[in-house]
C-alpha positions as CSV (number, residue, x, y, z in Angstrom):
1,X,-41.3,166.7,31.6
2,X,-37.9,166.5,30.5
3,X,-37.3,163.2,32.8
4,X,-40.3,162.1,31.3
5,X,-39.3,162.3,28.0
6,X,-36.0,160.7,28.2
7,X,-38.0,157.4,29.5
8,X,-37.6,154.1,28.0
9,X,-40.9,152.3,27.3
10,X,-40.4,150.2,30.5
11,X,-40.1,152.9,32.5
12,X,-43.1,154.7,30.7
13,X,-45.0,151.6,31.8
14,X,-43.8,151.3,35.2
15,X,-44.8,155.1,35.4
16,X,-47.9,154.4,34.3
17,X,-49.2,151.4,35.9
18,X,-48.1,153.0,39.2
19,X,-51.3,154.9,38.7
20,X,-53.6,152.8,37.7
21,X,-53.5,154.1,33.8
22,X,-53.4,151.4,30.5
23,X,-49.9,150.3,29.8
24,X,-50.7,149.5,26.2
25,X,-49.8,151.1,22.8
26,X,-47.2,152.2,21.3
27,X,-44.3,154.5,22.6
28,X,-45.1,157.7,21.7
29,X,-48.6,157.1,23.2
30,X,-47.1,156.1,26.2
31,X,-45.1,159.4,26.3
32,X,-48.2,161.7,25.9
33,X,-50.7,159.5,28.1
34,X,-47.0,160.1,30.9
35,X,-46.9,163.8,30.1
36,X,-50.7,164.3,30.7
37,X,-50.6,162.7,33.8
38,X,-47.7,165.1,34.5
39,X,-49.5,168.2,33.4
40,X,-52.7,167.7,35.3
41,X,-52.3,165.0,37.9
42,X,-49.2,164.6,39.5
43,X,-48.8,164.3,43.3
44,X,-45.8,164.1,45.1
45,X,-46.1,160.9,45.2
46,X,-46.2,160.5,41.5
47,X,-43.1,163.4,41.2
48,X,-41.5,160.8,43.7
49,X,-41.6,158.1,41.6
50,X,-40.6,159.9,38.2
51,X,-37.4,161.0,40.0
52,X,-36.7,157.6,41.5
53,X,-37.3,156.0,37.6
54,X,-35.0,158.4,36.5
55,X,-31.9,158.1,38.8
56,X,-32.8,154.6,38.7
57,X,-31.5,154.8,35.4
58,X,-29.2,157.3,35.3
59,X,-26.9,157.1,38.6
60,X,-26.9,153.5,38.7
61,X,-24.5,151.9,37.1
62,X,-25.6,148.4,35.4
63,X,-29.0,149.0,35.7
64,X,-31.3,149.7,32.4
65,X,-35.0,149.1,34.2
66,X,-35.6,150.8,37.5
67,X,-38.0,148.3,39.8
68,X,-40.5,149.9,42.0
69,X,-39.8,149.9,45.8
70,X,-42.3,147.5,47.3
71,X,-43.9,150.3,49.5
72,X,-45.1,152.4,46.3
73,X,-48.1,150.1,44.7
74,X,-50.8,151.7,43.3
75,X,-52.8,149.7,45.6
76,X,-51.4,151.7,48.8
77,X,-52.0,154.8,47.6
78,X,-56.3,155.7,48.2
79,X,-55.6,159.2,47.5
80,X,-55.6,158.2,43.8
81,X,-58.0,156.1,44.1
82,X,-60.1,158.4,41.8
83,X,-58.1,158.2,39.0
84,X,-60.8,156.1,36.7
85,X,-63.1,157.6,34.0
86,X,-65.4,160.3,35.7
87,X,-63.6,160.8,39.6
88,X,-62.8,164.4,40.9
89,X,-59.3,164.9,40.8
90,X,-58.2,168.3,42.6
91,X,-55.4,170.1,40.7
92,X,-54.5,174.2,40.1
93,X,-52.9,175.5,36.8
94,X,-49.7,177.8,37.5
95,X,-50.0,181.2,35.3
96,X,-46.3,180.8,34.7
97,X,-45.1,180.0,31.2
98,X,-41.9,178.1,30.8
99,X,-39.9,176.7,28.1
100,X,-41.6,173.2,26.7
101,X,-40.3,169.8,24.5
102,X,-40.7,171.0,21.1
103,X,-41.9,167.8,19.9
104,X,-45.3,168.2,21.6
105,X,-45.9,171.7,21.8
106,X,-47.2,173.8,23.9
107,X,-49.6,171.9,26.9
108,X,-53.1,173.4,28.3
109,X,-51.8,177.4,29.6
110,X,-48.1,176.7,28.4
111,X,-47.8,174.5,31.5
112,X,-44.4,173.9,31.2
113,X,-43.2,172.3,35.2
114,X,-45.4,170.0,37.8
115,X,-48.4,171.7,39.9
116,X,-48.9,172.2,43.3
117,X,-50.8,169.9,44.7
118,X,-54.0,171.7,46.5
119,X,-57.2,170.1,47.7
120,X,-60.4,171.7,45.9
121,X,-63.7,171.4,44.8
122,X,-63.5,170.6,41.4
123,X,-65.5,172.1,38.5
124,X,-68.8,170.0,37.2
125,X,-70.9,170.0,33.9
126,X,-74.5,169.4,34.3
127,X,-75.5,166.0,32.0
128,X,-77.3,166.7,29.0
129,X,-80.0,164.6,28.1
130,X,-78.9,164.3,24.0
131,X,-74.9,163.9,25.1
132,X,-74.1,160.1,26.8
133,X,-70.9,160.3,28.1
134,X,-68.3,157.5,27.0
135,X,-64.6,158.9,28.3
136,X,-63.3,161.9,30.0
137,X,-60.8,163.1,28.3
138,X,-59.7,166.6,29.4
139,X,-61.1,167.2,33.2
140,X,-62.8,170.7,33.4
141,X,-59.6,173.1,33.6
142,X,-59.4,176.6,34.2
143,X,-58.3,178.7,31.8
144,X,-55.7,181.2,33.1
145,X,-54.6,184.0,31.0
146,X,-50.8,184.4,30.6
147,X,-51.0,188.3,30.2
148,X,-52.9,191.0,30.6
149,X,-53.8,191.1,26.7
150,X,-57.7,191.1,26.7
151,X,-57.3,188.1,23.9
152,X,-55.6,185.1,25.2
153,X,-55.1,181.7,23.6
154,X,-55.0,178.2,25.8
155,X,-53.3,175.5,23.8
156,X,-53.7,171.7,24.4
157,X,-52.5,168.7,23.1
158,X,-54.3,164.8,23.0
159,X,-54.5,161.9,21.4
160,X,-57.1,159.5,20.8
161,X,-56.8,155.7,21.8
162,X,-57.3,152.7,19.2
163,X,-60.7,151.8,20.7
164,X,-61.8,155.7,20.7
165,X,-60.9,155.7,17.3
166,X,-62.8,152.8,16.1
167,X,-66.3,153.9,18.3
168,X,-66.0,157.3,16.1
169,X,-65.5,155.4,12.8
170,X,-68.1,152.6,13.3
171,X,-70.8,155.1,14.5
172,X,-74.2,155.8,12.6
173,X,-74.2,159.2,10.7
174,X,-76.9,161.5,12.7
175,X,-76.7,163.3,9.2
176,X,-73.7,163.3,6.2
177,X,-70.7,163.9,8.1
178,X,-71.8,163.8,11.4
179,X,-71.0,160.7,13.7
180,X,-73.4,159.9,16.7
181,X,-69.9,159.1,18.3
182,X,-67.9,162.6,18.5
183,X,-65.0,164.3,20.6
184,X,-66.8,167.7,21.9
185,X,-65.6,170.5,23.7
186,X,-67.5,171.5,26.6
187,X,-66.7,175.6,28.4
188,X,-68.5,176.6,31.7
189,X,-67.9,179.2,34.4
190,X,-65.5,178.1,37.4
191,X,-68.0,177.8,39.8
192,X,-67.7,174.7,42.0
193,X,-70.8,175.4,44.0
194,X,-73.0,173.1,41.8
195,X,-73.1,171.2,38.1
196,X,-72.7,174.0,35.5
197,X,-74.4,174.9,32.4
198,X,-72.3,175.5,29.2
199,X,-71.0,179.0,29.1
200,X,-68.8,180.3,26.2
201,X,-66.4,183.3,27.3
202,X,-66.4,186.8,25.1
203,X,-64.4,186.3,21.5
204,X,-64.7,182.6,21.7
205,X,-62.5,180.8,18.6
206,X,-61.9,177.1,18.3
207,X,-58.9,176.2,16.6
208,X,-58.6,172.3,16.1
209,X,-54.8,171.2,14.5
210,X,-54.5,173.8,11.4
211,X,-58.5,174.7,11.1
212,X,-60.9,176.9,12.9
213,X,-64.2,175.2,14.8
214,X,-67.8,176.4,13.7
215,X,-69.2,177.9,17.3
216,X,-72.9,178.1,17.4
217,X,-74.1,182.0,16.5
218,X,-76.0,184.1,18.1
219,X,-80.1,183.8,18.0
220,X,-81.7,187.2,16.6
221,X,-83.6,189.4,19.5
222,X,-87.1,190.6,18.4
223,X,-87.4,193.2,21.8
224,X,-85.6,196.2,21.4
225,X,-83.1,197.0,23.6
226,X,-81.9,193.2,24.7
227,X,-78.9,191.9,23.7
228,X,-79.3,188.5,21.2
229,X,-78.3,185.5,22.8
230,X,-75.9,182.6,21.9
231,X,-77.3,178.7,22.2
232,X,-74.3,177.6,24.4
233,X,-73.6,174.1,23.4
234,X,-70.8,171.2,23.3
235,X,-68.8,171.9,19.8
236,X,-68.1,169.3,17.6
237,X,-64.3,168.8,17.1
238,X,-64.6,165.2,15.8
239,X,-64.5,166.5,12.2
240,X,-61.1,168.2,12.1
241,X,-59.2,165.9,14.1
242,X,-57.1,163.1,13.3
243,X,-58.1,159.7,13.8
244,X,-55.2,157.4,14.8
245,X,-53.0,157.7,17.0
246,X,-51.3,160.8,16.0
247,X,-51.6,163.9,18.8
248,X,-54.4,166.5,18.0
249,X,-53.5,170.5,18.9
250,X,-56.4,172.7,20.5
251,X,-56.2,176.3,20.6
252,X,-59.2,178.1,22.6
253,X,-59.2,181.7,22.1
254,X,-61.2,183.9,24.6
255,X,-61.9,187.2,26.0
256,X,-60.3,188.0,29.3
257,X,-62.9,190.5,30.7
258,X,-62.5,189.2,34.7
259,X,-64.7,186.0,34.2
260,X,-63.3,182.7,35.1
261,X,-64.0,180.0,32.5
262,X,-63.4,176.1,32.6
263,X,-63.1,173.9,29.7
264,X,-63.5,169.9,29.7
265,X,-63.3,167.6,26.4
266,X,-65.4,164.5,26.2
267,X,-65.9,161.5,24.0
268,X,-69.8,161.5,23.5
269,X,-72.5,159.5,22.0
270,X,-75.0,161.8,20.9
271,X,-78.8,160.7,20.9
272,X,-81.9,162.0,18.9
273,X,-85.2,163.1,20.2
274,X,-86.6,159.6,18.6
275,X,-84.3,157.7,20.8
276,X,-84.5,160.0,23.9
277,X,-88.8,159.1,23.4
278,X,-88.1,155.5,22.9
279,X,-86.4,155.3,26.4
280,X,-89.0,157.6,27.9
281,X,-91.5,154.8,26.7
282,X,-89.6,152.6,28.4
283,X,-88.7,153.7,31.8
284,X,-90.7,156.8,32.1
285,X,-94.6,155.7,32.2
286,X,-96.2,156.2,35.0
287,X,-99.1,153.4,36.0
288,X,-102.8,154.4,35.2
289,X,-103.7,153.2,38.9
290,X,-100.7,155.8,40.5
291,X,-101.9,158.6,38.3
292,X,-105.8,158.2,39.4
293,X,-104.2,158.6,43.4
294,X,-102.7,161.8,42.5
295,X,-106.0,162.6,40.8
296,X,-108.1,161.8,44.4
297,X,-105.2,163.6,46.3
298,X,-105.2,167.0,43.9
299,X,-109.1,166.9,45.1
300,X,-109.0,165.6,48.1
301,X,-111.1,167.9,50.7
302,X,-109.3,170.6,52.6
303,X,-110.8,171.7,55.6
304,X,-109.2,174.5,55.9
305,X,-110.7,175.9,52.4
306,X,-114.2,177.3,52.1
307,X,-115.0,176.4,48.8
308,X,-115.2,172.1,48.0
309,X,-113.5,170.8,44.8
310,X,-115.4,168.5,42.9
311,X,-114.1,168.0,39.8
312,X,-110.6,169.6,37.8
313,X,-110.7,169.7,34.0
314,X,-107.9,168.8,32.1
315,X,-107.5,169.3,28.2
316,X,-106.4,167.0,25.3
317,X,-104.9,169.7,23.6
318,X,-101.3,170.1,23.6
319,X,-100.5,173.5,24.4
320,X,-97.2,173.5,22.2
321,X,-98.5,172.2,19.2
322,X,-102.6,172.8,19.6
323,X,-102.9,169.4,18.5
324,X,-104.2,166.5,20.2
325,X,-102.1,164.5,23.0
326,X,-100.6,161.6,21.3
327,X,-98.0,160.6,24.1
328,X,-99.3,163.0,27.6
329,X,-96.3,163.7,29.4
330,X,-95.1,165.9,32.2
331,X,-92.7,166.8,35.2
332,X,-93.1,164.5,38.3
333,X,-92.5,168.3,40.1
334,X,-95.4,169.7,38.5
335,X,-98.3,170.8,40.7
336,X,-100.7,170.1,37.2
337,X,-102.7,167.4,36.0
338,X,-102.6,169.5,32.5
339,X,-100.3,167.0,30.2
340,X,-98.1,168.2,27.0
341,X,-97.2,166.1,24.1
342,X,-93.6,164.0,24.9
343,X,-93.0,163.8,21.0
344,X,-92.9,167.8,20.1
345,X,-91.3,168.2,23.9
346,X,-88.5,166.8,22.6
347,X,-88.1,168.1,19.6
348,X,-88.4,171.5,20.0
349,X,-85.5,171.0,23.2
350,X,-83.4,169.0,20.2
351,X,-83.2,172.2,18.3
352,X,-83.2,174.8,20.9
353,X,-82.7,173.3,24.8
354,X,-84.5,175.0,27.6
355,X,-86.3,172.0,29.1
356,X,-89.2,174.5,30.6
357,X,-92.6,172.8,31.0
358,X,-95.3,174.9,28.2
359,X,-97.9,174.9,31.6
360,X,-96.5,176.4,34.3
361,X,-93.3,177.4,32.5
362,X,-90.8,175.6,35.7
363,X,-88.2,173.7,34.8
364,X,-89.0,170.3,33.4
365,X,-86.0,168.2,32.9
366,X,-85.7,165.2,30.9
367,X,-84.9,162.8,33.8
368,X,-88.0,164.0,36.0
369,X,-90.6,163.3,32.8
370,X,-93.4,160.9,33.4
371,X,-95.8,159.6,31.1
372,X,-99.5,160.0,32.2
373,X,-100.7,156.3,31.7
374,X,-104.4,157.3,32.7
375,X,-104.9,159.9,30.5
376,X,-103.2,157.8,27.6
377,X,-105.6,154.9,28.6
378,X,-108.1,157.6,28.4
379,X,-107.1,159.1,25.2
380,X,-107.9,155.6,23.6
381,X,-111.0,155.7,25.0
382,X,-112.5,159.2,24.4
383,X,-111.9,160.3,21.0
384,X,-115.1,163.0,20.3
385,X,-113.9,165.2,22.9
386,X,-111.1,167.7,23.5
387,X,-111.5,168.1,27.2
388,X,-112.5,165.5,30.1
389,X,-113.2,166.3,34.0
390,X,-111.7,164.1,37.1
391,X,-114.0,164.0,39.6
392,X,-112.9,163.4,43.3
393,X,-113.3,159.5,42.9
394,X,-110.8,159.4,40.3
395,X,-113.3,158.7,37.8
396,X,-113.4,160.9,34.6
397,X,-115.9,162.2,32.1
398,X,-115.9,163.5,28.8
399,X,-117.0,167.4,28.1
400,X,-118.3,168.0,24.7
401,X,-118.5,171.1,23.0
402,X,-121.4,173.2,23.5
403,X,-123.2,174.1,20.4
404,X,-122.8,178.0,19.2
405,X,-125.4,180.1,20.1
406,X,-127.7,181.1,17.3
407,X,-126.9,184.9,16.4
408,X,-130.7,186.1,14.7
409,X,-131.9,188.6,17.0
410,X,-134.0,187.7,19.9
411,X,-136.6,190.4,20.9
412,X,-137.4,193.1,18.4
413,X,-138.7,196.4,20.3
414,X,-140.5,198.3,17.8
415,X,-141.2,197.7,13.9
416,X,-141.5,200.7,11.8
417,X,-143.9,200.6,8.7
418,X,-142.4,202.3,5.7
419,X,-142.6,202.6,2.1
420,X,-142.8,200.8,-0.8
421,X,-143.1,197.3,1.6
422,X,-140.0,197.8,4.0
423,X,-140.4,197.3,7.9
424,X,-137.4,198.8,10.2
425,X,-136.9,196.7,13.0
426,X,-135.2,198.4,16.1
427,X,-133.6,195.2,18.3
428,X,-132.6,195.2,22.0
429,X,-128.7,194.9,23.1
430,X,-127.8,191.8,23.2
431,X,-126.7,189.8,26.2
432,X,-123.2,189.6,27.2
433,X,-121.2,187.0,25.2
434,X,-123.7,187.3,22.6
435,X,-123.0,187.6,19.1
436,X,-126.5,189.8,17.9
437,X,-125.4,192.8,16.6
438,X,-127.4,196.2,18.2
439,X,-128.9,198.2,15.3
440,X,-132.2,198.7,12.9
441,X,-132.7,196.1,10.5
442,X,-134.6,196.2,7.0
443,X,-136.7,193.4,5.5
444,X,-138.9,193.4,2.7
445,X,-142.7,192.7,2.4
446,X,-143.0,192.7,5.9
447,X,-140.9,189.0,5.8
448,X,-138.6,188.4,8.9
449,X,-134.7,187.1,8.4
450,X,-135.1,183.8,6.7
451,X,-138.9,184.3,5.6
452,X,-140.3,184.0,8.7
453,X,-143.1,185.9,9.6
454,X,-142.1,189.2,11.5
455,X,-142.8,190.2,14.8
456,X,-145.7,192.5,15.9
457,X,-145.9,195.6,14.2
458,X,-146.8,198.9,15.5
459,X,-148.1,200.9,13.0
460,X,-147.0,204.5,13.0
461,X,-148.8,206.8,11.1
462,X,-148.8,210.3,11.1
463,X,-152.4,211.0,10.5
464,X,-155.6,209.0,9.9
465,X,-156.5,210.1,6.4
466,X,-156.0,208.4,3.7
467,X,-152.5,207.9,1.2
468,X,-154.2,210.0,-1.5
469,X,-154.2,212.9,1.0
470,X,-151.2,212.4,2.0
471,X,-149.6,212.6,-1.6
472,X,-151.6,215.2,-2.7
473,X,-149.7,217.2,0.4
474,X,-146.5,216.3,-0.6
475,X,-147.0,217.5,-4.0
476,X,-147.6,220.7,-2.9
477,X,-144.8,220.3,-0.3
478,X,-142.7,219.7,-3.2
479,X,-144.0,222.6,-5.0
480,X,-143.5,225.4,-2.1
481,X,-139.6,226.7,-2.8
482,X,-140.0,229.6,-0.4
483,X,-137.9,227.4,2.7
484,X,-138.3,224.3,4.6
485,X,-141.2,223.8,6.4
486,X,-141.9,222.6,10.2
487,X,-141.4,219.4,11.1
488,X,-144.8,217.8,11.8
489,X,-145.4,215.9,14.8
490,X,-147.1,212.2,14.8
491,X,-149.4,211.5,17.0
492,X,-149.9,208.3,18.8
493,X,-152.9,206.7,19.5
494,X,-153.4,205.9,23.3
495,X,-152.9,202.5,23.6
496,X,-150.2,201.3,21.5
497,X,-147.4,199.4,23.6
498,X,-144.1,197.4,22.8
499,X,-144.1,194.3,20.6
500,X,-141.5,193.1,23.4
């Protein structure tokens, strides 16, 4: 660093077009674009060529501008090959904390002198479907603690080009104060085994130059007993930083509880759901003629099953929204016909990501969603019904709703004569599904439910003589104080049967 740092600008460009990187700008941006490339990817070769610049221009006498030996071109070197925007570069981070130039602070882990150079896997971030990547600025680097403090803090300096700088300033506002263009700050596990998912480490703090970062929260849990999670998610840092060519300081503070994290900073473009539907619309739809195949292969005849298929139903209800499909969509790995609505898909993943289909509940990426151009050619067509059928010929009809069932009773049993014109009506159960409610009904004047005639009646009466009998009896029923009296039994004429 220190060599580095005593470089002329000739010598920072000789350094830097060595390895492939832009020789333009002015010095001090050559001097932190030199000491990036020391902190993070030097080889021997490159340490080679630093020392040569330097006794170049120190131990020779009459020489100001070291020239580059012939046998050291960029071109002659394919191990660094891979230094343009989004290559793997290999590189380890040494725990050990030396002094630093105190004109640019401390670098990424105090990394004060040049790093081994060891051939590894290096650390990936899946692609997110709202984030387009424009520049890699940091690579994924680990994040090594310095002590055995259970806080630690990982400081890093950068600084924005002049073309960076004017794609943040002449970006659209997603919302006031909030470029489409930003600088974000990505943290994942160190796991080179496959592209990983944002990941933030315990006691996470973003400091960006002289103010703290807002990091997403957590999202309340409703079950007791689990633990609330955190939307993991690139933070913003565009914001707080400055723009021009003046170096920005990053501070990430974590939790060292035996985890090993990775962080990466990126110059982004970030899209909205309305643009993310618009290219779906584009590339994504799936011809009607491609969609009726998979239809006649979902019901094609297995001889190996007992029971034939003749016909799958599919509904134009979303299942997210229960409204009806406007633009059917769904995962070219899902085993369903059954669509989902593209426009709510997308929004709901634009304010909380998951990208799980709402069918089968699999994973349903952005980049594996088709849209259904049969059923939205259908859709057009059949718009009095909420559900359709394929049959095995690819064809399709419409299903229609099937009319409620009436729920007046259906078969009375027995009808009871009473008093002062009232007939009980005892019903049978009703069948399964129905909605005829079990029970004894009352109706005046011997009128059914809606003033239709009744049913047959069976008249019970408890003797054959006549009503001035029977009120003379209960007078003197009523009369008699001494106790209650017997019950007396009807009897039924021979004869009488159900009105069912």
């Amino acid at each position: 660093q220190n060599m580095v740092m005593s470089f002329r600008v000739s010598d920072l460009q000789m350094l830097l077009g060595f390895v492939g990187r832009s020789k333009s700008g002015l010095k001090h941006e050559l001097v932190t674009r030199a000491l990036q490339l020391v902190q993070f990817d030097c080889s021997p070769e490159v340490f080679k060529k630093i020392k040569e610049l330097y006794e170049t221009r120190y131990n020779k006498k009459g020489s100001d501008v070291a020239q580059p030996p012939p046998q050291h071109r960029a071109e002659a070197l394919p191990l660094h090959s891979s230094y343009d925007r989004g290559s793997a570069v290999p590189r380890t981070l040494p725990t050990t904390n030396i002094d630093y130039p105190a004109l640019y602070g401390k670098y990424l882990n105090g990394l004060g002198r040049l790093p081994p150079k060891v051939a590894k896997p290096e650390v990936r971030l899946v692609k997110l479907p709202f984030y387009t990547t424009l520049d890699e600025l940091l690579k994924p680097t680990e994040l090594v603690p310095q002590n055995n403090e259970k806080l630690q803090e990982s400081p890093c300096i950068f600084a924005l080009t002049p073309r960076q700088v004017e794609l943040i300033r002449n970006s659209r506002e997603l919302q006031p104060g909030v470029k489409s263009v930003q600088v974000v700050l990505r943290i994942c596990y160190t796991d080179t085994s496959s592209p990983q998912e944002d990941q933030y480490p315990p006691n996470i703090a973003v400091k960006v130059n002289h103010s703290y970062c807002s990091v997403p929260g957590y999202y309340p849990s409703n079950k007791p007993g689990v633990e609330p999670k955190r939307p993991c998610r690139p933070i913003n840092l565009t914001h707080l930083m400055y723009l021009s060519a003046a170096t920005n300081r990053i501070t990430v503070t974590w939790g060292n509880y035996g985890k090993s994290y990775s962080v990466g900073l990126y110059l982004v473009r970030q899209m909205t759901s309305a643009e993310l539907l618009q290219r779906l619309k584009t590339i994504g739809i799936k011809h009607p003629e491609l969609c009726k195949a998979l239809v006649k292969e979902k019901l094609r005849l297995d001889p190996d099953s007992e029971i034939a298929t003749t016909g799958v139903r599919v509904s134009l209800i979303c299942p997210l929204v229960k409204m009806r499909l406007s633009v059917p969509c769904r995962a070219e790995t899902c085993a369903h016909l059954q669509c989902f609505d593209a426009v709510f898909y997308l929004q709901m993943n634009e304010k909380k990501p998951t990208w799980m289909c709402p069918v089968c509940d699999k994973p349903a990426p952005y980049d594996q969603l088709i849209i259904d151009g049969l059923l939205s050619k259908i859709l057009t067509e059949c718009e009095d019904a909420d559900e359709i059928e394929y049959l095995v010929d690819g064809s399709w009809c419409p299903i229609r709703a099937e009319k409620e069932r009436s729920c007046s009773p259906q078969c009375p049993i027995l009808v009871l004569a009473g008093q002062e014109g009232f007939h009980f009506t005892l019903w049978l159960p009703p069948a399964p599904g129905s909605s005829d409610v079990n029970g004894l009904l009352a109706t005046p004047n011997g009128n059914g439910e809606n003033g239709k005639a009744p049913a047959d009646v069976v008249d019970l009466t408890l003797d054959s003589s006549s009503s001035e009998e029977e009120e003379e009896e209960d007078e003197e029923e009523d009369d008699d104080d001494e106790g209650p009296q017997p019950k007396r039994r009807c009897s039924y004429e021979k004869g009488l049967v159900s009105a069912c």
